[in-house]
N, C-alpha and C positions, 0 to 999 in steps of 0.2 A: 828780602826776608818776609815769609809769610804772614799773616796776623795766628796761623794757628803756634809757628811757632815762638813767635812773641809770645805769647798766649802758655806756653810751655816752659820758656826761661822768665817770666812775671810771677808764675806761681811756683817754681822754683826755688824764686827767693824769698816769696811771703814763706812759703813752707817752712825754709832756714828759719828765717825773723821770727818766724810764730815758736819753731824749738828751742832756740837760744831764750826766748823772751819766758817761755812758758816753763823753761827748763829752772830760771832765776827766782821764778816768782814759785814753786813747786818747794824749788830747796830751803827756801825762805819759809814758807807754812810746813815743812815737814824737817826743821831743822831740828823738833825737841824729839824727833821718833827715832832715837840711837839703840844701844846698846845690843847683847844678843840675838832677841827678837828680829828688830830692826833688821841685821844678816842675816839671819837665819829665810827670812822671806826674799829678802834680795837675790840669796844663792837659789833659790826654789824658784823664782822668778826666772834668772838667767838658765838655769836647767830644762825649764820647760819654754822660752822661746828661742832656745836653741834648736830644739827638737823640732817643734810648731815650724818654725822657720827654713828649717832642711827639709821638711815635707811640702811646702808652700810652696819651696824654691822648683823642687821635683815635677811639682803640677804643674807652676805656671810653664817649666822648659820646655814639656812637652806639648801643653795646650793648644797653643796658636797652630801647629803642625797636624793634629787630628785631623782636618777634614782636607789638606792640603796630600796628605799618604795615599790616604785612599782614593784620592782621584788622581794621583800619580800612578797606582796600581790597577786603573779602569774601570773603580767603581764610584759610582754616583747614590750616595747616599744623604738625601734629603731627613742576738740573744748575748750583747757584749754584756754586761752588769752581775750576771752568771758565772761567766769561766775567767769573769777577770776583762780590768780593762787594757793593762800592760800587754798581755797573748793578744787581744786585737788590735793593737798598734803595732806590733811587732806584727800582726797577719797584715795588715793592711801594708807596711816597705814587703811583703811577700807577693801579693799579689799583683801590688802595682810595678813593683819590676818586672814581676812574668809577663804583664799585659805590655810592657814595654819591649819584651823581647820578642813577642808574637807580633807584633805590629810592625817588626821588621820582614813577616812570611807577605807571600802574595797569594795564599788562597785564601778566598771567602770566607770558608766556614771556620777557617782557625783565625780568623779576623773576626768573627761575627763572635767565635768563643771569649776574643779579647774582651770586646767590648764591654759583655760580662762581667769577666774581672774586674774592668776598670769602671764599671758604676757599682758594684760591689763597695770596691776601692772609697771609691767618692763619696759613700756613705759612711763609711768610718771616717776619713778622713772630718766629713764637717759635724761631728757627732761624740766617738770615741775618744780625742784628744781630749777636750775640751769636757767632757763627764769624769773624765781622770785626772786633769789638775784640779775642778771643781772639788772634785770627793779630797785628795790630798792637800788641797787647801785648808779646808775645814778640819781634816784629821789632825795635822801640825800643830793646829790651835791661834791662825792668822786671824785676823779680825776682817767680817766681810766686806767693808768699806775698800779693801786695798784687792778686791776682785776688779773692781773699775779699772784699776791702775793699770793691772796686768791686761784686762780686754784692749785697754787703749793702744799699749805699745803690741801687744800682738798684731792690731789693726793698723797700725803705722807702720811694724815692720815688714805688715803682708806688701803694702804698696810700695817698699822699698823694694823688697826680693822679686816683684811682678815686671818691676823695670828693668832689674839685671837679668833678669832671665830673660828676658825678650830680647833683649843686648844680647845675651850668649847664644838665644836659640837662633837669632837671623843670624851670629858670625858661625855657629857651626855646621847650619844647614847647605851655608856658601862655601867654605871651606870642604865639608867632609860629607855633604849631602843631607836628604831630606831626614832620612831617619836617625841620624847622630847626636840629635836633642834629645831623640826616647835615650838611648844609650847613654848618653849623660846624665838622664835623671837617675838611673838606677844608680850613680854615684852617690847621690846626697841622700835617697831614699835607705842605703846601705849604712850608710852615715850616722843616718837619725836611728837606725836599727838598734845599731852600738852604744849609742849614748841611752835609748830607752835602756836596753839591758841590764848595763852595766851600771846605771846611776837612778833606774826607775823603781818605785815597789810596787807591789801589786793591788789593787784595791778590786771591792766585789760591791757590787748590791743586794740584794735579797737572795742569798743563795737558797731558800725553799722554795724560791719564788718559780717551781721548773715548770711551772703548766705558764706558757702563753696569755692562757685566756683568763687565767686568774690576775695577769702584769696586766690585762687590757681591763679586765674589770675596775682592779682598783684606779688606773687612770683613769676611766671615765667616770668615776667619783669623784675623783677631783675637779675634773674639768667641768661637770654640773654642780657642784656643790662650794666651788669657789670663782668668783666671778674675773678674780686676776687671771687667772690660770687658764682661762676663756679668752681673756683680754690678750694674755701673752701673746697665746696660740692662733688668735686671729688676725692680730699684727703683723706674726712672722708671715703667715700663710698670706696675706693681703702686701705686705710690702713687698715680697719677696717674689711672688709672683710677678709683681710690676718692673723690679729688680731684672729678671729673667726673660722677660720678654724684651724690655728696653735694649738687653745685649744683642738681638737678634734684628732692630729696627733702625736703632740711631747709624748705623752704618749707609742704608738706603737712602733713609729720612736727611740728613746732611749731602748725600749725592744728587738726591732730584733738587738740591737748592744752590748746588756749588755752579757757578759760574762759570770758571776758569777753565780753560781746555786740560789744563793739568789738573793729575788725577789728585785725589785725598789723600796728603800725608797719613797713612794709619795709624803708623809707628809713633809717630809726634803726637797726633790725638790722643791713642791710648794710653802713653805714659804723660799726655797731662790729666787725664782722668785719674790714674794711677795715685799723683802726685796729689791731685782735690782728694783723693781720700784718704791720704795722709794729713792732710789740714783740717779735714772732720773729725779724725780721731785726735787730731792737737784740740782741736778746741773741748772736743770731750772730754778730756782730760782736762780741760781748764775747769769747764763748769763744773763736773763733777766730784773736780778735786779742790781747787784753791776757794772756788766762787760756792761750792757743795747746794751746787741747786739740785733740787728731787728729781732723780730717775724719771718720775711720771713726767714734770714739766720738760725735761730732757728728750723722752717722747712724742709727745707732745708737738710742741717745736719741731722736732726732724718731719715730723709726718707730714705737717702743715703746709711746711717749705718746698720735701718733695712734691708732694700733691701738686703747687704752685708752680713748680719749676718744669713739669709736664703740661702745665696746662697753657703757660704762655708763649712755649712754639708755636702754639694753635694760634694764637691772635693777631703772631706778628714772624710768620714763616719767612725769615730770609737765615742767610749761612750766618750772619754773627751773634744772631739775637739763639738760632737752634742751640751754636755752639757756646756760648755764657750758660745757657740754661740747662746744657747738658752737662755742664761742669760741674753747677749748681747741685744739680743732682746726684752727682759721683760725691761731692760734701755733704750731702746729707746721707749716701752709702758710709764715706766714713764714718759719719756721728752713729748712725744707725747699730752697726756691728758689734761696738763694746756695750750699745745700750740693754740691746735685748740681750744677748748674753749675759749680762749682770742681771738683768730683772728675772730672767731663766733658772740664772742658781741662786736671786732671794727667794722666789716662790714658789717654782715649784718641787717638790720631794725629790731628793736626790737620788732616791732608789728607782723612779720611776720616769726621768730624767728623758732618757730616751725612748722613751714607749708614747709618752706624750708629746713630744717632739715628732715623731713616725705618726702619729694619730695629723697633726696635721698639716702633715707632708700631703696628705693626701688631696684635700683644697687646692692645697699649693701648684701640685702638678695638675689639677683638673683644670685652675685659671689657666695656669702656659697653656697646655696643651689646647684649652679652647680657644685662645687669642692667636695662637701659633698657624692650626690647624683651620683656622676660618679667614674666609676670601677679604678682608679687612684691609685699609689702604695704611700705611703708616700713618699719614694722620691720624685715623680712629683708634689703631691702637696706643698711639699715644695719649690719647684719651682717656682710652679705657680702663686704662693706669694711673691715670690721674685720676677718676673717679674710683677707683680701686685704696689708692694713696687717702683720699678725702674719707671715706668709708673707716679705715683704719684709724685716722686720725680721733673722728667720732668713738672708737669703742673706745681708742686709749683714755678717754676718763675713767673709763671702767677700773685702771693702775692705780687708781689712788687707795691708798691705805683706807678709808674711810668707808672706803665700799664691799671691805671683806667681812665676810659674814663668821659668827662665832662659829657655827657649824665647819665652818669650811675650814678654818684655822683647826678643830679639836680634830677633823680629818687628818691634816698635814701633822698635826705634833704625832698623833696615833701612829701614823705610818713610819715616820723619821723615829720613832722610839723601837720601834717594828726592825726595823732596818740596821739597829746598833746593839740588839740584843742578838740578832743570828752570827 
């Protein structure tokens, strides 16, 4: 037996140990929060990671297969807040099933239209959900302490459904062929359709809000005028980018150091990465629940650790020390996910949510595509993400409560009052 998959059933059971353990000590600090309330958040809870979870399940089926079709096929390829966030969730199982049913054609151009769709797709998906439980949380009248809760299990459930999909997509690729995974996602994606429908309401943001340029103005008021909301947004852009490039590297980076004449278990690698990030969002839920350490310190910590967990491949480059340290990093993916997502809907304006989020997307893809895009050895770029990661690290004191300015705060209430009067 391998060490990767020792490696795979060791964190397997810490991940059990850690949900039993975290589960006891949870119910024990949250045994006085009963009555109405109390269900009424739990059912809204399970409503939206059901949903969340059938569209997760959608993506990951298909994912691993994307680049695997179209080189089966011969080619070698190297305003939601408005109309409503429910109609964009409901567009997004629309488009992403179309894209799944073009990706079973063999011409180019109605391949290249898929594509389209599905980073269309991609953008709701990590955007629209997640602006719609946000606003319907706070509509209900939950208290925002129990946003953490839900970022965590959303993040612990994604690494669960990343495993079983990968289970399902390699038995049905073997069975029924390569494109039978697209074809099965449009089942869950139809799934989650039903349940938004049928059990969703609709929320809006600034509905006068119709000129663009007046949603980008008032964001970049924000985003100069209060130094979190900088801080956010340069975290996500700087982590995430490091995020994104890492998925593109650790594959190589673990091959020029593997030994063995036998190739890399992939499949075992990925779902213990899968499985680390399920034990970052356990422990995030610890600290931010039972032990209610600050967000900012929360931060903090994750950044520190990635930064460090990329930078000590570099000192001591063999296959066990890459592989600990990539793991390491897939737990600080976990911790990461419900972190910024909670600090996203304390600070910044809920009307403007996604306009500032899109504001720095843009960073985001300039770092990929510059690390990506440039003749770079995997070691450098693994570097360059670590000094990306340390960067980030440095602005997150910018998080602390201490550092927002009146101005910037008399911004945000002005806006959020703006936002419940239309």
């Amino acid at each position: 037996m391998s060490h990767f998959t020792l490696t795979f059933y060791f964190l397997s059971g810490l991940c059990a140990l850690l949900t039993f353990l975290f589960k006891e000590s949870k119910s024990e600090s949250t045994s006085s929060d009963r009555g109405q309330s109390g269900k009424d958040y739990k059912n809204f809870r399970l409503n939206y990671l059901i949903v969340y979870l059938l569209v997760m399940t959608g993506d990951w089926l298909q994912g691993p297969y994307v680049y695997a079709i179209y080189k089966s096929y011969g080619f070698d390829l190297k305003q939601q807040a408005i109309f409503g966030r429910k109609k964009f969730c409901l567009l997004f199982a629309l488009l992403y099933s179309t894209f799944c049913v073009i990706i079973t054609s063999k011409n180019f151009y109605i391949l290249l239209f898929g594509r389209i769709l599905s980073g269309i797709s991609t953008s709701l998906l990590f955007s629209v959900f997640e602006s719609w439980m946000v606003s319907e949380h706070f509509s209900r009248g939950f208290h925002s302490s129990l946003l953490s809760e839900t970022f965590s299990l959303a993040t612990y459930g994604n690494g669960l459904v990343a495993i079983f999909s990968g289970l399902l997509a390699n038995w049905l690729a073997e069975h029924f062929g390569i494109t039978s995974p697209f074809l099965a996602a449009i089942g869950f994606f139809v799934l989650a359709a039903l349940v938004i429908a049928v059990t969703w309401k609709e929320n809006y943001g600034d509905k006068d809000n119709s000129k663009e340029t007046s949603s980008l103005t008032q964001a970049l008021k924000v985003i100069s005028g209060d130094s979190r909301v900088l801080a956010v947004g340069a975290v996500q852009s700087l982590f995430e980018a490091s995020m994104y490039t890492f998925v593109f590297f650790w594959g190589p980076f673990l091959e020029n150091h593997h030994k063995s004449e036998e190739g890399l278990p992939f499949g075992i690698i990925f779902a213990s990465f899968m499985v680390s990030i399920m034990i970052g969002s356990l422990l995030y839920g610890n600290l931010s629940g039972s032990r209610n350490v600050p967000l900012s310190d929360i931060a903090q910590g994750t950044l520190l650790l990635a930064g460090v967990s990329l930078l000590f491949p570099l000192l001591y480059p063999n296959e066990y020390t890459l592989f600990f340290f990539f793991i390491l990093f897939e737990v600080t993916c976990g911790l990461y996910f419900p972190t910024i997502s909670t600090l996203k809907a304390n600070v910044v304006p809920e009307n403007l949510r996604a306009t500032v989020s899109n504001l720095f997307r843009v960073p985001l893809n300039a770092c990929v595509v510059t690390l990506l895009v440039s003749d770079l050895t995997t070691s450098i770029q693994c570097l360059m993400c670590s000094v990306l990661l340390i960067v980030a690290f440095v602005w997150s004191f910018a998080l602390e409560e201490s550092d927002t300015s009146k101005k910037a705060a008399k911004i945000r209430k002005k806006l959020e009052k703006k936002n419940k009067l239309m």
